[in-house]
mmJSON file of the N, C-alpha and C atoms, coordinates in Angstrom:
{"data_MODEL":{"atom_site":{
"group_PDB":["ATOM","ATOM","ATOM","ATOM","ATOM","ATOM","ATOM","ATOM","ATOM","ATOM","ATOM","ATOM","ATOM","ATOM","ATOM","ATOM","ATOM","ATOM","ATOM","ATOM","ATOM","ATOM","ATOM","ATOM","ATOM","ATOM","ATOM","ATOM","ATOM","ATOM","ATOM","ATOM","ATOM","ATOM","ATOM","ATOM","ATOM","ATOM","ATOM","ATOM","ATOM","ATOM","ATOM","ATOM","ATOM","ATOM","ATOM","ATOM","ATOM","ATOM","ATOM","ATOM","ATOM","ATOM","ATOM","ATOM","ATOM","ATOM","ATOM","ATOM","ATOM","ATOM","ATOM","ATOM","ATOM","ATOM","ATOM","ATOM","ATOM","ATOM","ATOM","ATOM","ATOM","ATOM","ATOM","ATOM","ATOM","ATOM","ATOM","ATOM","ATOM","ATOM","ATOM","ATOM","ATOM","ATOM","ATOM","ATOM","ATOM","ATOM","ATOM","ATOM","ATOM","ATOM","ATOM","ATOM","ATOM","ATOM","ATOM","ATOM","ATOM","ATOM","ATOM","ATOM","ATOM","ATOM","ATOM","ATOM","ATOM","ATOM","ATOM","ATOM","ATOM","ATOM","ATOM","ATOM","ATOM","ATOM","ATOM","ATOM","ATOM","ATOM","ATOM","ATOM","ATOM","ATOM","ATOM","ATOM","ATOM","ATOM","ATOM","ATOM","ATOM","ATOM","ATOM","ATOM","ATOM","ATOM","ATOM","ATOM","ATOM","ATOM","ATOM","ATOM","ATOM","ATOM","ATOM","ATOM","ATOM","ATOM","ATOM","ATOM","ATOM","ATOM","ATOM","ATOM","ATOM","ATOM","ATOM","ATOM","ATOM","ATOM","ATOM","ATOM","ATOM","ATOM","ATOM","ATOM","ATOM","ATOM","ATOM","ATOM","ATOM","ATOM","ATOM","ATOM","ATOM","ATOM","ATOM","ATOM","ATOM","ATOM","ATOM","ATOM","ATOM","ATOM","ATOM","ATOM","ATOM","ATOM","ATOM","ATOM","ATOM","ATOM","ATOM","ATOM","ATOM","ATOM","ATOM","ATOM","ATOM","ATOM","ATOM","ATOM","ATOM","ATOM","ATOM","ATOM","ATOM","ATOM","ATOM","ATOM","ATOM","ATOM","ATOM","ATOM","ATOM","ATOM","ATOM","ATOM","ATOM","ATOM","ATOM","ATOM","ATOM","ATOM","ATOM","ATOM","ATOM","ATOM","ATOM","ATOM","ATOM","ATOM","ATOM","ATOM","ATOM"],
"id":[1,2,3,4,5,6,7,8,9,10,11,12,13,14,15,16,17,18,19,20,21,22,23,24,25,26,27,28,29,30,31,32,33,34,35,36,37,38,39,40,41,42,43,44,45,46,47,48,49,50,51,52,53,54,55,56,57,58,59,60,61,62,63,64,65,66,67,68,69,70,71,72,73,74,75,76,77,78,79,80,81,82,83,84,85,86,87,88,89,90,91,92,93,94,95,96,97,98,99,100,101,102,103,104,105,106,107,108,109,110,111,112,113,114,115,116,117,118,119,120,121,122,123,124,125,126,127,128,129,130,131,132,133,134,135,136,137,138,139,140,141,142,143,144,145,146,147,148,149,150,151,152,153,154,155,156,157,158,159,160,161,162,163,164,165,166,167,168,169,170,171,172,173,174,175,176,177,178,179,180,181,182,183,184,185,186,187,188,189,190,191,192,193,194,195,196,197,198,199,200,201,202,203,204,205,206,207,208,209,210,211,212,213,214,215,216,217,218,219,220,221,222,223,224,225,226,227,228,229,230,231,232,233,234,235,236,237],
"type_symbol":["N","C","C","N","C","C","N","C","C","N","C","C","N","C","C","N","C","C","N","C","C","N","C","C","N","C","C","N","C","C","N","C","C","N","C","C","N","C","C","N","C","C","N","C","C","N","C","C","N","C","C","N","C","C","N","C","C","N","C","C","N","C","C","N","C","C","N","C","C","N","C","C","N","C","C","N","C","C","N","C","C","N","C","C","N","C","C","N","C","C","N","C","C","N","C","C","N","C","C","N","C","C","N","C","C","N","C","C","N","C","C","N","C","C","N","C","C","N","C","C","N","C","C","N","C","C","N","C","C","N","C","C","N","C","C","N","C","C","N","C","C","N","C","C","N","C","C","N","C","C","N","C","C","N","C","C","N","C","C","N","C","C","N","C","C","N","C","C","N","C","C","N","C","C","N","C","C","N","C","C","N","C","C","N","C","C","N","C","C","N","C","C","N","C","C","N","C","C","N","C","C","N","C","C","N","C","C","N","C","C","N","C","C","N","C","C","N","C","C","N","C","C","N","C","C","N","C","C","N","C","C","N","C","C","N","C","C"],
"label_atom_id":["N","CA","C","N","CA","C","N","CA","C","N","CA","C","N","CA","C","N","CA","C","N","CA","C","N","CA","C","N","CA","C","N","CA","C","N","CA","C","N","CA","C","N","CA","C","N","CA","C","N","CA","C","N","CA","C","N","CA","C","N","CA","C","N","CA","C","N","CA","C","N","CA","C","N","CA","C","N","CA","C","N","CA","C","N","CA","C","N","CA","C","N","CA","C","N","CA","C","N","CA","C","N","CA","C","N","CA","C","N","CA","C","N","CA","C","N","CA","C","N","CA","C","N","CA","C","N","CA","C","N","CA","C","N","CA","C","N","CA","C","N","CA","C","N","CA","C","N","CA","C","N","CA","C","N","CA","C","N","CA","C","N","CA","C","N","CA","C","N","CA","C","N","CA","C","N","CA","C","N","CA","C","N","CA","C","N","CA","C","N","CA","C","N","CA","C","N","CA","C","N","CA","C","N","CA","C","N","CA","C","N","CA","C","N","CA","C","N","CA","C","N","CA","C","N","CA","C","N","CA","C","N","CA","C","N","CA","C","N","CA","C","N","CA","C","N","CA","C","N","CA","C","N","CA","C","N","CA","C","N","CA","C","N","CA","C","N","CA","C","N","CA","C","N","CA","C"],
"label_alt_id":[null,null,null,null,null,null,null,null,null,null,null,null,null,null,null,null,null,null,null,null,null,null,null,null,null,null,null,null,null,null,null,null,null,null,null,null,null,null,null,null,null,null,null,null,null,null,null,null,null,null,null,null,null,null,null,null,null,null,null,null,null,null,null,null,null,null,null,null,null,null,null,null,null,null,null,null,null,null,null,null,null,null,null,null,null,null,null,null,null,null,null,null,null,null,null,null,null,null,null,null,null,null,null,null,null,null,null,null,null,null,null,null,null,null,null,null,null,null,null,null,null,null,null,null,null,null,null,null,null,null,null,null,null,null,null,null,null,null,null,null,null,null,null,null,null,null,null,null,null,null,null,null,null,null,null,null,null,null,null,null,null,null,null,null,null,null,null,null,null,null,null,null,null,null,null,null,null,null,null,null,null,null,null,null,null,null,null,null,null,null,null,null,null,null,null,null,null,null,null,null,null,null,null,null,null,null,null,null,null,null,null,null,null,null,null,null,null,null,null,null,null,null,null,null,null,null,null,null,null,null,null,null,null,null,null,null,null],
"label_comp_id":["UNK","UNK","UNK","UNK","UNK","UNK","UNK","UNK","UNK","UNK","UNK","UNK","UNK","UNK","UNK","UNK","UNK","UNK","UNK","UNK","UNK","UNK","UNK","UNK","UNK","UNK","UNK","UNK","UNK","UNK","UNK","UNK","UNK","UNK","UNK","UNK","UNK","UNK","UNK","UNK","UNK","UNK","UNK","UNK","UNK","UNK","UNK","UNK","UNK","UNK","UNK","UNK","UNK","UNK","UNK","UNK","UNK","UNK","UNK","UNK","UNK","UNK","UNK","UNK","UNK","UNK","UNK","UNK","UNK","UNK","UNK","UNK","UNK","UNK","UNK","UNK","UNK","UNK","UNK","UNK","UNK","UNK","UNK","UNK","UNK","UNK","UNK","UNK","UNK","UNK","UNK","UNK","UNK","UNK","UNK","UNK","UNK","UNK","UNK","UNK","UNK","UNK","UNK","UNK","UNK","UNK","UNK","UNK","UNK","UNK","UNK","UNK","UNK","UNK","UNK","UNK","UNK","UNK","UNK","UNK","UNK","UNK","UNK","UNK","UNK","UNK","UNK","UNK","UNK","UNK","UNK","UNK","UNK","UNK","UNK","UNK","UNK","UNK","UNK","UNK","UNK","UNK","UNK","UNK","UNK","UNK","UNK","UNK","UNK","UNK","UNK","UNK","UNK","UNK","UNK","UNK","UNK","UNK","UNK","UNK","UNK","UNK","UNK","UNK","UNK","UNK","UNK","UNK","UNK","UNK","UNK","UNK","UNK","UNK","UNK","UNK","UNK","UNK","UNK","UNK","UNK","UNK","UNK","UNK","UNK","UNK","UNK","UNK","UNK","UNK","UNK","UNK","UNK","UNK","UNK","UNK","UNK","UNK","UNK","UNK","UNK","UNK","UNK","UNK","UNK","UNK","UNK","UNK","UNK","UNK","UNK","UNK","UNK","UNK","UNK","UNK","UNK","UNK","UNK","UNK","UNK","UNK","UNK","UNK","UNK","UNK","UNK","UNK","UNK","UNK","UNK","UNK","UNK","UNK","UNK","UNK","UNK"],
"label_asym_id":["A","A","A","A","A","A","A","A","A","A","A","A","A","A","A","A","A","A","A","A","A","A","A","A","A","A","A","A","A","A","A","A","A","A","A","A","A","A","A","A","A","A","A","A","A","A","A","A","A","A","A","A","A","A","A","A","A","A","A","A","A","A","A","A","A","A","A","A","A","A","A","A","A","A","A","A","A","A","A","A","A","A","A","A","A","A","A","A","A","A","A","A","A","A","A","A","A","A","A","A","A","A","A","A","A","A","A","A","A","A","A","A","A","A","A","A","A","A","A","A","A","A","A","A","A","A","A","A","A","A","A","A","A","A","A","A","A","A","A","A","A","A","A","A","A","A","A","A","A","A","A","A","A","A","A","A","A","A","A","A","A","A","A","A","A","A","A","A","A","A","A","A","A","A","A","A","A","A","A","A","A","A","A","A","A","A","A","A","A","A","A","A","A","A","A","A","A","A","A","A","A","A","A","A","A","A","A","A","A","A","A","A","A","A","A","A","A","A","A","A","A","A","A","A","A","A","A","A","A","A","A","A","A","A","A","A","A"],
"label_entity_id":["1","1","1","1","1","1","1","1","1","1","1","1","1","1","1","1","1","1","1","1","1","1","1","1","1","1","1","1","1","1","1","1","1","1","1","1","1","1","1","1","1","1","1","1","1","1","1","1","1","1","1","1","1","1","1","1","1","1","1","1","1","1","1","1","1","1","1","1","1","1","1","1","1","1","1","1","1","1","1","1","1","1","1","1","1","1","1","1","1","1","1","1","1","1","1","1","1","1","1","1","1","1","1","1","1","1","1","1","1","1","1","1","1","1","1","1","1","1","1","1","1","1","1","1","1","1","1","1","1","1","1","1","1","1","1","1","1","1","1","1","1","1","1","1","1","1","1","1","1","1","1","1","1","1","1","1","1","1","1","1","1","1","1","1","1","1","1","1","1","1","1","1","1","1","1","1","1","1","1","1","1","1","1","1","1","1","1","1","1","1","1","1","1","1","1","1","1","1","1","1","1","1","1","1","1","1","1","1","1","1","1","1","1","1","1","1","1","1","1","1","1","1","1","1","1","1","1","1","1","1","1","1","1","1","1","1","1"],
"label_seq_id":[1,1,1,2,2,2,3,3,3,4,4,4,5,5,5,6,6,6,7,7,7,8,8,8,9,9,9,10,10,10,11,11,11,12,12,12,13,13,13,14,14,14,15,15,15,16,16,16,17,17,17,18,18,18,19,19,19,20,20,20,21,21,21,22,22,22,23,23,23,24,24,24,25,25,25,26,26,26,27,27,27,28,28,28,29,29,29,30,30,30,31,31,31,32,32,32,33,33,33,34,34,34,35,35,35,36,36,36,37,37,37,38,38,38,39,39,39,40,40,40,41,41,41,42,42,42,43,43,43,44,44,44,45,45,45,46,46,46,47,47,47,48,48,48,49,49,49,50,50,50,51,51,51,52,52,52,53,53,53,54,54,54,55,55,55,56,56,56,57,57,57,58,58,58,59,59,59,60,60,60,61,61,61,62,62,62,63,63,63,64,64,64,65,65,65,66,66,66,67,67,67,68,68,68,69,69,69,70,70,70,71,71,71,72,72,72,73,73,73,74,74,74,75,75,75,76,76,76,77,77,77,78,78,78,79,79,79],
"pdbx_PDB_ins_code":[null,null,null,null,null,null,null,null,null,null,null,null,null,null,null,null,null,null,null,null,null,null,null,null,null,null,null,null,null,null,null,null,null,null,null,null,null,null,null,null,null,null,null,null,null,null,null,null,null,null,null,null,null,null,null,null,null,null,null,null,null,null,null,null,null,null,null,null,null,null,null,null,null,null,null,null,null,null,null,null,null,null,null,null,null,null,null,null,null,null,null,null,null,null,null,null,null,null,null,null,null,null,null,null,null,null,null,null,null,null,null,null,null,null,null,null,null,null,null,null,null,null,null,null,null,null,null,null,null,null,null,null,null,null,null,null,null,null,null,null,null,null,null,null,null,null,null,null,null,null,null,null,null,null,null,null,null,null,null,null,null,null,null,null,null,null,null,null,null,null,null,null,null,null,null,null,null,null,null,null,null,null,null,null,null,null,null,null,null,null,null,null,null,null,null,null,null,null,null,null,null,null,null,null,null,null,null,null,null,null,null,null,null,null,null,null,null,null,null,null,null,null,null,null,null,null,null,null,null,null,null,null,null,null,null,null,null],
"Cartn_x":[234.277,233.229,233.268,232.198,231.974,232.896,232.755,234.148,235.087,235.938,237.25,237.243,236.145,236.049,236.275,235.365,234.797,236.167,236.928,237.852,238.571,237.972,238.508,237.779,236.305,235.181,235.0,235.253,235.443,235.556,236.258,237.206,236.463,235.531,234.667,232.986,232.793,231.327,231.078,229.554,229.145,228.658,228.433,228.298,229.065,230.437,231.855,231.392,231.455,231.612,230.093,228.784,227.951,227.3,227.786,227.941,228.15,229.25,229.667,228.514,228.252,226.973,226.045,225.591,224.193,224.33,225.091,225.846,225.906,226.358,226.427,225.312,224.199,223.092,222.036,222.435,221.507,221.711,223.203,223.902,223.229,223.081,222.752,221.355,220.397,219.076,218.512,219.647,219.623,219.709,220.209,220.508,219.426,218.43,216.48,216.249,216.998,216.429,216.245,218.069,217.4,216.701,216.446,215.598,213.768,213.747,212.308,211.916,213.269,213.271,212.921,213.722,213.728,212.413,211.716,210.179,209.207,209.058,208.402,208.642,209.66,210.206,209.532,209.474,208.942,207.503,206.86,205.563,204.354,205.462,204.716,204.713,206.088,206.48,206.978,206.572,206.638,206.29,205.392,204.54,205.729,206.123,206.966,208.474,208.306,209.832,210.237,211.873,212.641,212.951,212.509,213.046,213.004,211.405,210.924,212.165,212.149,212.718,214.466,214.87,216.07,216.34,215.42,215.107,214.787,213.988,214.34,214.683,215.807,217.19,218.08,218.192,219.386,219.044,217.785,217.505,217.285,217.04,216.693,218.665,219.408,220.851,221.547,221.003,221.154,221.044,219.469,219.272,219.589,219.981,220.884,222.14,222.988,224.53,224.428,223.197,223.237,222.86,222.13,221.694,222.982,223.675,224.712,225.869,226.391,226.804,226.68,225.575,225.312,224.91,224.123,224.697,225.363,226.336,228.231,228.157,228.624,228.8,228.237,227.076,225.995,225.274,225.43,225.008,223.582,222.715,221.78,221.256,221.063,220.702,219.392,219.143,218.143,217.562,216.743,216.142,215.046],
"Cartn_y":[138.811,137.864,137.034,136.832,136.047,136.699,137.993,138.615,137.729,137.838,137.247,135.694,134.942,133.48,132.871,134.352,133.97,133.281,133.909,133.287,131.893,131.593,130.039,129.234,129.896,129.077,128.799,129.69,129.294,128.756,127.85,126.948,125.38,125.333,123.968,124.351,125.503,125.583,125.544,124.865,125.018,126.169,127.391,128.622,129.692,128.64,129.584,131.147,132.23,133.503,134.022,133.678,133.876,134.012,133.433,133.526,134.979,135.328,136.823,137.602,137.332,138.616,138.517,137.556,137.291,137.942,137.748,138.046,139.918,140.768,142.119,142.888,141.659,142.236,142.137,141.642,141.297,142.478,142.625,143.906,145.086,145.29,146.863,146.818,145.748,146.093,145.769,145.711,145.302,147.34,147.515,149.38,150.049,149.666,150.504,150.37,149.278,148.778,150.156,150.82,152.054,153.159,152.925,154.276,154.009,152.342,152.364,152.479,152.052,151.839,153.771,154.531,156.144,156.373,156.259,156.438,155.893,154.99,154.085,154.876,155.48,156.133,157.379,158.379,159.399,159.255,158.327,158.396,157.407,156.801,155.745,156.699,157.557,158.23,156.931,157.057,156.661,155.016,155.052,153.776,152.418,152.915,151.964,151.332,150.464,149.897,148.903,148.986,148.05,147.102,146.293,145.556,143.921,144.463,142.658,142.371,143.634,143.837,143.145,143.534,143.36,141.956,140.927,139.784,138.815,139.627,139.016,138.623,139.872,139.779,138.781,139.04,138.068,136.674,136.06,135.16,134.248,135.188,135.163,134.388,135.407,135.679,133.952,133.601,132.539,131.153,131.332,130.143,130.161,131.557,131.299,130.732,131.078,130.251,129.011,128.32,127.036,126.169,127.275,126.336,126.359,127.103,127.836,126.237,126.457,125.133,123.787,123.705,122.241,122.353,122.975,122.801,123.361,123.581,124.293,123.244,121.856,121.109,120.032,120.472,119.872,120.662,119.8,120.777,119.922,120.974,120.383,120.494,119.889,120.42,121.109,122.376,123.359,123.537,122.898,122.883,124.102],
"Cartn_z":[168.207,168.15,166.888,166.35,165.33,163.799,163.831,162.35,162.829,163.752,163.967,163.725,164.253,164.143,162.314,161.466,160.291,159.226,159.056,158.438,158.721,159.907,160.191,160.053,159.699,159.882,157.854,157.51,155.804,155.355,155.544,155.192,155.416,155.891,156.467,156.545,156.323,156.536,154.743,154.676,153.364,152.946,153.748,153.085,152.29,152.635,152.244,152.197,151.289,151.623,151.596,151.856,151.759,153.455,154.399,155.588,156.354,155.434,156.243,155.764,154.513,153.829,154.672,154.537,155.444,156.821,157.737,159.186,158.937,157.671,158.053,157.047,156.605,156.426,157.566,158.51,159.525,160.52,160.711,161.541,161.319,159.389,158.98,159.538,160.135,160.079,161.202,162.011,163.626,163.822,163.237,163.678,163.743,162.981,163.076,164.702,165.537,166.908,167.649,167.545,168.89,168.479,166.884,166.565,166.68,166.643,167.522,168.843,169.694,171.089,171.398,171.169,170.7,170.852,169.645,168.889,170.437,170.595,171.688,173.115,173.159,174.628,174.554,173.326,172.993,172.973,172.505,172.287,173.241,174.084,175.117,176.738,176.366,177.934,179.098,180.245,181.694,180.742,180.801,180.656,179.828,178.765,178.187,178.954,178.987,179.843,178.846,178.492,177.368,178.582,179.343,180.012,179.607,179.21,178.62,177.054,176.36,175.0,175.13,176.622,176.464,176.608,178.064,178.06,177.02,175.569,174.613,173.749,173.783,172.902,173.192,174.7,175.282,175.048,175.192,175.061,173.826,172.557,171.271,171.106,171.459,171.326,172.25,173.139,173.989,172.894,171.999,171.307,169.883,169.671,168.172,168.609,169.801,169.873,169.934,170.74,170.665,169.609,169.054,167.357,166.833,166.717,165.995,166.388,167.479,167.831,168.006,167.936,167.632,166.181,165.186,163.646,162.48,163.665,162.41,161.38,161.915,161.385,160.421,160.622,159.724,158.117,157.324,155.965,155.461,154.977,154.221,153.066,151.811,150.602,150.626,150.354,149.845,148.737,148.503,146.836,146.683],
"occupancy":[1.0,1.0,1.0,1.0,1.0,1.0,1.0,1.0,1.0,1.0,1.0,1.0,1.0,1.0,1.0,1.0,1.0,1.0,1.0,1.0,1.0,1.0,1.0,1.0,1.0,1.0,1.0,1.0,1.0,1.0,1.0,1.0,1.0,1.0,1.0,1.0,1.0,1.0,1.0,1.0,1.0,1.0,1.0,1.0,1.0,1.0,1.0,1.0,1.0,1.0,1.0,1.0,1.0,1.0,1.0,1.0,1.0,1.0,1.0,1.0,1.0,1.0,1.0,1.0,1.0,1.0,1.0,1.0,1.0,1.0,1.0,1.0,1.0,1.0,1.0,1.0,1.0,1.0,1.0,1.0,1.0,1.0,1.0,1.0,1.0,1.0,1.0,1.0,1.0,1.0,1.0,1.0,1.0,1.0,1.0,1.0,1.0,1.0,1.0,1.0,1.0,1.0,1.0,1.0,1.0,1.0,1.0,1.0,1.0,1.0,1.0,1.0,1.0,1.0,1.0,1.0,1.0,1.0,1.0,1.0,1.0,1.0,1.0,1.0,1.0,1.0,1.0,1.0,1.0,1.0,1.0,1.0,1.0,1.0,1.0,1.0,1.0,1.0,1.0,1.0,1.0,1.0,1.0,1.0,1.0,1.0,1.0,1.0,1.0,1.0,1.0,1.0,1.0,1.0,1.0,1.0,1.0,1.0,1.0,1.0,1.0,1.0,1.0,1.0,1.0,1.0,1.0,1.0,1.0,1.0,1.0,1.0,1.0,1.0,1.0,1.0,1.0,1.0,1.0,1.0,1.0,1.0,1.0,1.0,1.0,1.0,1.0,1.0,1.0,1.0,1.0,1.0,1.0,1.0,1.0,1.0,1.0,1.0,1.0,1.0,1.0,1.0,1.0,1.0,1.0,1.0,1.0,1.0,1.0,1.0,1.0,1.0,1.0,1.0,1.0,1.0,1.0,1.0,1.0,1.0,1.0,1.0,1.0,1.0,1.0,1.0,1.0,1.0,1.0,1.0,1.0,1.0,1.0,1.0,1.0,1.0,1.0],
"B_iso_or_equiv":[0.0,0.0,0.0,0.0,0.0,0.0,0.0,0.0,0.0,0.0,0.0,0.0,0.0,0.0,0.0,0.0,0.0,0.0,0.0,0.0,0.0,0.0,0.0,0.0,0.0,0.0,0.0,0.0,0.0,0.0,0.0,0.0,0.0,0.0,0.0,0.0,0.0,0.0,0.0,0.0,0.0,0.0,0.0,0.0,0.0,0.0,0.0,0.0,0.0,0.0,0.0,0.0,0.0,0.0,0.0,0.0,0.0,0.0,0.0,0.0,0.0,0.0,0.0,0.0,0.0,0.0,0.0,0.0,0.0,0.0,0.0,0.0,0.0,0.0,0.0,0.0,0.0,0.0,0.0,0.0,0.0,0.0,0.0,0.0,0.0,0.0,0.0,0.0,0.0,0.0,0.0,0.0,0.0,0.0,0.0,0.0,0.0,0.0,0.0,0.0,0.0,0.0,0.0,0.0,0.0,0.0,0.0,0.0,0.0,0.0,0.0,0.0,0.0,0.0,0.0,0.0,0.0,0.0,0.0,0.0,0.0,0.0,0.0,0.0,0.0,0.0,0.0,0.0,0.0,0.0,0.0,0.0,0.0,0.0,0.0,0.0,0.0,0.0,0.0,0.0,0.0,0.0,0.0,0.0,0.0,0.0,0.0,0.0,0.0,0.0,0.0,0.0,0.0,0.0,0.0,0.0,0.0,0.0,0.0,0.0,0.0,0.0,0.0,0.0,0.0,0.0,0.0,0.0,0.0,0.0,0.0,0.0,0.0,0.0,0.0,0.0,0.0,0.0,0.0,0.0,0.0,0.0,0.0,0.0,0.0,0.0,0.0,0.0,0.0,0.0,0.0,0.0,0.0,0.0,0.0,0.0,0.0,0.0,0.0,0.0,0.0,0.0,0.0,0.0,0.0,0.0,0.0,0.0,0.0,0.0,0.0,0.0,0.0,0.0,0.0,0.0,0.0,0.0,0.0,0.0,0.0,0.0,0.0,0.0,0.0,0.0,0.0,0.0,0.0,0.0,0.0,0.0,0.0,0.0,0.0,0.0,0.0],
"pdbx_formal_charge":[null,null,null,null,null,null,null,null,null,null,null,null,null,null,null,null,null,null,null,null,null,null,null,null,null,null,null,null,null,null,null,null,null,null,null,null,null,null,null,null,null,null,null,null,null,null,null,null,null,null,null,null,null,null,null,null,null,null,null,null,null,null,null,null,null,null,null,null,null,null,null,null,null,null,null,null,null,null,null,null,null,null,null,null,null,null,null,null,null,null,null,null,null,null,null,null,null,null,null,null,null,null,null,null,null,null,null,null,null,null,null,null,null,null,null,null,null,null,null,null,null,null,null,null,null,null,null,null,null,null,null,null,null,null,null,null,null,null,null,null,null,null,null,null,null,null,null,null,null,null,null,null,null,null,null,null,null,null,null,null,null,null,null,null,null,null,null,null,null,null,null,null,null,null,null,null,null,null,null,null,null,null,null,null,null,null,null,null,null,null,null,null,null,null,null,null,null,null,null,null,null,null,null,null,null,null,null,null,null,null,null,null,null,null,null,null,null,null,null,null,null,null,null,null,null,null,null,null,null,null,null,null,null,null,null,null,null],
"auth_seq_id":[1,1,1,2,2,2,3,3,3,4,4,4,5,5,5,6,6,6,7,7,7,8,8,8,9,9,9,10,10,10,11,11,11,12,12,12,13,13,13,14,14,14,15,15,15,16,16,16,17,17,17,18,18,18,19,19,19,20,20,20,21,21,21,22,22,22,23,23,23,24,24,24,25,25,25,26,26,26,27,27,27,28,28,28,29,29,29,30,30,30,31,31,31,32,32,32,33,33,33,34,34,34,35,35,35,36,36,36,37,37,37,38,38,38,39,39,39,40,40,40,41,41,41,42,42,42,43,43,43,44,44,44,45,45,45,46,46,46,47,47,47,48,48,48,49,49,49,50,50,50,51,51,51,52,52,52,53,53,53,54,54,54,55,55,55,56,56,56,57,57,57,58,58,58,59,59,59,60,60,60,61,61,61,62,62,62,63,63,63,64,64,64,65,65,65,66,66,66,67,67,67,68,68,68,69,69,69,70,70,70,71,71,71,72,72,72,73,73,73,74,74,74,75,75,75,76,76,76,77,77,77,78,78,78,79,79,79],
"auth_comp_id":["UNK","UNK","UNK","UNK","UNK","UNK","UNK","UNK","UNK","UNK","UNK","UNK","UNK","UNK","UNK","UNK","UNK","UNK","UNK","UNK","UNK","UNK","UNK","UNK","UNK","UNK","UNK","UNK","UNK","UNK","UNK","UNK","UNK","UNK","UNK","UNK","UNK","UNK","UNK","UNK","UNK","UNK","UNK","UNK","UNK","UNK","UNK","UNK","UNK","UNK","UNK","UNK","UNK","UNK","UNK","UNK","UNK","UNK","UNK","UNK","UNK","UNK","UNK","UNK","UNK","UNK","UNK","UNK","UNK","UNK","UNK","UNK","UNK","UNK","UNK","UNK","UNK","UNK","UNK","UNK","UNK","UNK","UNK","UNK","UNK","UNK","UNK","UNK","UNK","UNK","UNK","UNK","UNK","UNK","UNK","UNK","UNK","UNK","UNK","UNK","UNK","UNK","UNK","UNK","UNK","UNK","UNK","UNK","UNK","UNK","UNK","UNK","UNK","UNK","UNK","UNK","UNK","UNK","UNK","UNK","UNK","UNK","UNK","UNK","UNK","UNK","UNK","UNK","UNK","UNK","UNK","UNK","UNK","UNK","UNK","UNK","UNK","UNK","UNK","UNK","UNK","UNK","UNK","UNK","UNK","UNK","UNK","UNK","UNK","UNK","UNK","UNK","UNK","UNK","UNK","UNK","UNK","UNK","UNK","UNK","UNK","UNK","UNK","UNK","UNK","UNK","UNK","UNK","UNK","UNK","UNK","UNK","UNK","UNK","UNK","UNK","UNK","UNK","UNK","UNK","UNK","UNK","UNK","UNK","UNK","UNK","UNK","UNK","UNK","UNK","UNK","UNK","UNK","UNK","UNK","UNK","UNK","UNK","UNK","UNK","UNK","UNK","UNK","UNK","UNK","UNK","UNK","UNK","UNK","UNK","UNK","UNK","UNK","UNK","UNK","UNK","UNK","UNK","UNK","UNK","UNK","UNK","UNK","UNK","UNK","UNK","UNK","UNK","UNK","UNK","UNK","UNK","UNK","UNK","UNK","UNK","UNK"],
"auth_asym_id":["A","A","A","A","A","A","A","A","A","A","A","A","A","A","A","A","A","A","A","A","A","A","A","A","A","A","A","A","A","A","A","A","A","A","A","A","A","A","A","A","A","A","A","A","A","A","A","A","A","A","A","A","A","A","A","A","A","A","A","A","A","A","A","A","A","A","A","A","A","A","A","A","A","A","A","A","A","A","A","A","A","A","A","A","A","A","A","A","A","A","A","A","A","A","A","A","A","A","A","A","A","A","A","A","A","A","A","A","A","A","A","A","A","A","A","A","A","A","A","A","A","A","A","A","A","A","A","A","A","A","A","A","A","A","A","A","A","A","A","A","A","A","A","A","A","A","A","A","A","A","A","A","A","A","A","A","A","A","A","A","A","A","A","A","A","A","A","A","A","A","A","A","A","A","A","A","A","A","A","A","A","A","A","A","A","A","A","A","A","A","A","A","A","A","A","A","A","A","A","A","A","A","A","A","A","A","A","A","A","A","A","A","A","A","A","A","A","A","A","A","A","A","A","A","A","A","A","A","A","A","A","A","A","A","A","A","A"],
"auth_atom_id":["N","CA","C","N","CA","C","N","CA","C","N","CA","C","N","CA","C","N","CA","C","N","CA","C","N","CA","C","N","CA","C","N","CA","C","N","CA","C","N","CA","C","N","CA","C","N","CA","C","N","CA","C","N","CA","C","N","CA","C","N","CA","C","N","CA","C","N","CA","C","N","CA","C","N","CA","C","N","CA","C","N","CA","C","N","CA","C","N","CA","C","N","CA","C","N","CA","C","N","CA","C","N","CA","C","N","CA","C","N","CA","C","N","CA","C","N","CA","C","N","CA","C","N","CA","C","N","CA","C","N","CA","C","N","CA","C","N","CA","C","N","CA","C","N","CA","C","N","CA","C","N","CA","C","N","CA","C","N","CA","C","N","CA","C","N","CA","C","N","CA","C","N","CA","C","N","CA","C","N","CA","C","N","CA","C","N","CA","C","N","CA","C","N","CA","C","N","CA","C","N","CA","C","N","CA","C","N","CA","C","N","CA","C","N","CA","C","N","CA","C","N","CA","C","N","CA","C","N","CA","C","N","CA","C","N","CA","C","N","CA","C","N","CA","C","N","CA","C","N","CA","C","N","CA","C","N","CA","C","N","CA","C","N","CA","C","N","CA","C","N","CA","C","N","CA","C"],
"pdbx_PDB_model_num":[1,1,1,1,1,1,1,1,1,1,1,1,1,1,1,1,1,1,1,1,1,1,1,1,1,1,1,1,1,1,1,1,1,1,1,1,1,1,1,1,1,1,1,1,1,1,1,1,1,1,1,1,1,1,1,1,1,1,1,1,1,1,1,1,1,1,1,1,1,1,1,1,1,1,1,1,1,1,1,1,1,1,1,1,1,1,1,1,1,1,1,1,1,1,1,1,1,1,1,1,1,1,1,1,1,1,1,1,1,1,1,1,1,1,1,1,1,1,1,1,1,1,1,1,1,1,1,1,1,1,1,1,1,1,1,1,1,1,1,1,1,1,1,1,1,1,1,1,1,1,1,1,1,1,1,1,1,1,1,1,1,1,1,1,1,1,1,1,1,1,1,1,1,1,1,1,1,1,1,1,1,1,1,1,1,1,1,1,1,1,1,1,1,1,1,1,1,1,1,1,1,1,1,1,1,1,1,1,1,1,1,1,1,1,1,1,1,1,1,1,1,1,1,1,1,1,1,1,1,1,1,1,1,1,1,1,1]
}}}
């Protein structure tokens, strides 16, 4: 996925190596997910369903690629 892309993407994005950090600090804290999903299953029982949860991952995941692609190429100053 996106590791493999990253080194080609270096080279032209204005985040140069600050990109990947950001990208496997997001990973380490994406990992709490199945230990709440866990917690919620244990303490909701029957009643709790990850169905809506997964609908809005995928979808969350749908409109980061398209942001993502339509502004690779665009940089903006951050003051």
């Amino acid at each position: 996925g996106l590791f493999v892309e990253l080194p080609l993407m270096i080279s032209f994005i204005p985040e140069r190596w600050t990109l990947p950090s950001i990208v496997g600090s997001c990973l380490c804290a994406t990992n709490i997910m199945p230990a709440i999903i866990t917690w919620f299953r244990w303490y909701e029982g029957k009643r709790f369903s990850e169905i809506p949860y997964i609908y809005m991952i995928i979808t969350i995941g749908i409109v980061a690629c398209c942001f993502f692609g339509v502004l690779l190429a665009k940089s903006n100053i951050v003051i």
